[in-house]
C-alpha angles and dihedrals in degrees: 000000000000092000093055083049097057092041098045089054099048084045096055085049100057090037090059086047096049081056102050086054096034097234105115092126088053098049096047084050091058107024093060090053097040088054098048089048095054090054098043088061110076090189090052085056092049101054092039092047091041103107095208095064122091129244095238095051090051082050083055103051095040084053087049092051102043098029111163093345089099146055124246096248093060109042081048092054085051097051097045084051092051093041090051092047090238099112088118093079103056093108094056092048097047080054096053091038085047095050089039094055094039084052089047083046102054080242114149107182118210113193104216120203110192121171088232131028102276110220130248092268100048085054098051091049086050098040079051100047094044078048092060089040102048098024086225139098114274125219117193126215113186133202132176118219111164091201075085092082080197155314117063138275115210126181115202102190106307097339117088129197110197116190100157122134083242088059092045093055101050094045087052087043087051093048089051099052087050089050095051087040091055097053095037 
C-alpha cells in the first residue's frame, strides 16, 4: 500500500511536469521502454540495487547507457529515483504515469486473451465496439493463451467479458449442476 502510494506520487510529479512541457506522449514512449530495459539487464540491477555504490556512479552508468536515447525529463526522473534509492518501484510508477496520461487522454485500455491471434479486423470491430460501450478510446492489448479453447476475454478496467469457449462451458456446467439441484 505504501508502495502505490510512493508510485503513485513520483508518478503525479513527472506527469505534471510532462504537462507543463507538453510532452506527456514523449515521456510515456521512453519511459516504458527505459523501464523495461533497466529490468531486462540483470547487470544494470545489480549496480543500481548495490548498496556500495554510490548514487552518482549508478547516475553514471544509467547516462552512459542511455546517452542521448533519452529526454531530459526523463533521464532526470530516473536519476533523482536512483538517487533517491527508489528505483524498485518504476514499474509501479510507468503504470500510475501510464493510467494518469491515458486518463488525461480520454484512453480507456481492454486486454484482450483469444485462443488464437485475432486478426486486424477483428481488432478494429472489437476496438469499435469497446469504443460505443466505454465513450472512450480504446487501446487493445492483446495476449494469446490456448487454455481459451475459443472465443476471446477481454477486461476493460475492472469489468470483464468473457466469451471464451472455456466461459461458455462452465456457464453452461454451472447451469447443469442448478438444474439437477433443483429437481433433486
Amino acid at each position: 500500500m505504501a508502495e502505490t502510494r510512493l508510485a503513485r506520487r513520483y508518478a503525479e510529479a513527472l506527469f505534471a511536469l510532462a504537462r507543463d512541457h507538453d510532452a506527456i506522449a514523449h515521456v510515456q514512449e521512453e519511459l516504458g521502454p527505459a523501464v523495461q530495459a533497466i529490468f531486462a539487464s540483470g547487470k544494470l540491477v545489480k549496480v543500481l540495487d548495490h548498496p556500495e555504490i554510490r548514487a552518482e556512479r549508478k547516475c553514471e552508468a544509467l547516462r552512459r547507457i542511455f546517452g542521448a536515447l533519452l529526454s531530459v525529463e526523463v533521464t532526470s526522473f530516473l536519476e533523482l529515483l536512483v538517487q533517491r534509492g527508489r528505483h524498485q518501484a518504476l514499474p509501479e510508477i510507468v503504470s500510475e504515469f501510464r493510467a494518469l496520461a491515458d486518463a488525461e487522454q480520454g484512453v480507456v485500455r481492454a486486454e484482450v486473451v483469444s485462443a488464437i491471434s485475432i486478426t486486424s479486423e477483428q481488432a478494429e470491430r472489437l476496438q469499435a465496439a469497446l469504443g460505443q460501450r466505454t465513450g472512450k478510446r480504446v487501446v487493445l492489448e492483446q495476449r494469446v493463451d490456448p487454455a481459451l479453447l475459443a472465443g476471446v476475454l477481454v477486461r476493460v478496467g475492472s469489468e470483464v467479458l468473457d466469451g471464451s469457449a472455456r466461459g461458455r462451458l462452465e456457464r453452461l456446467r454451472q447451469s447443469l449442476l442448478e438444474v439437477r439441484g433443483q429437481h433433486a
